[in-house]
C-alpha positions, 0 to 999 in steps of 0.5 A: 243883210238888210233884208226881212225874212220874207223878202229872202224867202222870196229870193230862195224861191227865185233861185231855186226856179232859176238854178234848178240845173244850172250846175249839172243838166241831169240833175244828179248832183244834189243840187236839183232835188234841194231846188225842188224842195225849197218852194215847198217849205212852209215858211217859202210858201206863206212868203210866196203866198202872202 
């Protein structure tokens, strides 16, 4: 795509925050507990913190 690896990383956490329950308001689909635990990787984490 063009883009290095932390800038994508930083977009992952960007839509994990924006699409949380954006697909089902409850949360049960899946797709909620993927978006709480995105931010939490270690490589989204060093990408957020620098």
């Amino acid at each position: 795509m063009g883009y290095d690896q932390a800038t994508m990383l930083v977009y992952r956490a960007a839509y994990s925050l924006i699409s949380a329950n954006a697909y089902d308001p409850t949360g049960q689909d899946g797709h909620f507990a993927w978006c709480v635990a995105a931010p939490n990787g270690a490589d989204v984490a060093k990408a957020l913190l620098g």
